[in-house]
C-alpha angles and dihedrals in degrees: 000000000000132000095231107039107098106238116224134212091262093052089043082058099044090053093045092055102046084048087060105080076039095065090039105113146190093234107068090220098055088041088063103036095055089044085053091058101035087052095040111033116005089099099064085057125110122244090256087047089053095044082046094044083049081057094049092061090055090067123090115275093236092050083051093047094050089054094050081046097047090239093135138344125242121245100236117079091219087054098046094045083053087049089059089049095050091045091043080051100055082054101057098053 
């Protein structure tokens, strides 16, 4: 996906889609919190956010798990900021 490329609603729901099985866990609760946001909230992200949501998914669910709950923080500034939005996100439902 490019940075520069304008991403339209079609692609938004193609993505969202595909992310789906993605967000799909082994623990039932993490399972449900990152559908909530992928369902609620993935399509106002910009095009880095949702690389950097794609990164996210690649972690361990309980480390996951550790940052929603406020267990622990990750290291890297654009995945704690999406942590914040997940978590802004979980609230708002």
């Amino acid at each position: 996906m490019s940075a520069a490329a304008p991403t339209t609603g079609q692609q938004v729901e193609k993505e969202i889609e595909r992310l789906r099985w993605q967000c799909r866990r082994g623990m039932l609760e993490l399972d449900l919190l990152l559908n909530r946001f992928l369902e609620s909230a993935y399509a106002e992200l910009s095009t880095q956010q949702r690389i950097d949501f794609v990164r996210l998914l690649g972690y361990q669910d309980q480390i996951i798990y550790d940052w929603l709950m406020n267990q622990s923080v990750p290291a890297e500034p654009a995945l704690r900021d999406l942590v914040k939005r997940i978590q802004a996100a979980m609230r708002s439902s």
